[in-house]
N, C-alpha and C positions, 0 to 999 in steps of 0.2 A: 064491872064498872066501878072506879073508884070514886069515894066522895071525897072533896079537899072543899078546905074551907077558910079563905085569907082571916088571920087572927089580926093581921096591922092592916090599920086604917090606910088609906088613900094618904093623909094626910102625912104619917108616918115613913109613907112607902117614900116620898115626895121627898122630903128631908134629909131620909138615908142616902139617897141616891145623890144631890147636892153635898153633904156633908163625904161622902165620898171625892167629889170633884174638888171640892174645898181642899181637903185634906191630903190630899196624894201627892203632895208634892213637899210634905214633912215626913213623909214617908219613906223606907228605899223602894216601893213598887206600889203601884195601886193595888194588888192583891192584899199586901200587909192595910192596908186603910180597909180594905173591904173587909178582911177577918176582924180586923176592931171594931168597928162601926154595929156590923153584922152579931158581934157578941153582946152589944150594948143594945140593941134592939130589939133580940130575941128570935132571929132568923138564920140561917144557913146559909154558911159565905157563897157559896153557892148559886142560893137566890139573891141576894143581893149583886153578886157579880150581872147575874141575868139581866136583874132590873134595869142596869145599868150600859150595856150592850142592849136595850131594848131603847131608852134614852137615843144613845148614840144612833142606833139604825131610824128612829123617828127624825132623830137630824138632817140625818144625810137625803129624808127621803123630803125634807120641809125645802129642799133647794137654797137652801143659806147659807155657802158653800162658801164664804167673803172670812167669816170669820176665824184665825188660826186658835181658838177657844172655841174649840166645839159646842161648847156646852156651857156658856156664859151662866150665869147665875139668872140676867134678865131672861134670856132665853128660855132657860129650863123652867121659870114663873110664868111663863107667856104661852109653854108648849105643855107642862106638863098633865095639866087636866087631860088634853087629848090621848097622849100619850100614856097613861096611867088607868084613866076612865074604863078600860075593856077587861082591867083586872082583876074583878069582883070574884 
């Protein structure tokens, strides 16, 4: 059994993931915004990508299906405690 243990806050996790959405589009891919963001935080583009496909899949599963911004800004402040809360 292995122990992990999140060193970023909820609060952290929360910001990366927006500042991700924010930013992808000064980017040429959302992967490039994820490796920046991800080095600036102190996490693995990797997990960050995750968190962020975890975002989206809570979307899809919220029925809010109206908006062509997935992932609005108000949306991700309105969603993301639920969406983040299990990842202690």
């Amino acid at each position: 059994m292995s122990k992990t243990t999140n060193k970023l806050s909820l609060e952290v996790r929360e910001r990366a993931v927006r500042l991700v959405l924010e930013t992808e589009g000064q980017h040429t891919s959302r992967w490039q915004a994820v490796m920046l963001i991800a080095a600036q935080i102190g996490c693995t583009p990797q997990t960050l990508n995750d968190w962020v496909k975890k975002a989206y899949i809570t979307y899809l599963h919220s029925g809010n299906m109206s908006s062509p911004n997935w992932c609005s800004l108000t949306w991700c402040r309105r969603h993301s405690q639920r969406t983040f809360s299990g990842w202690s």
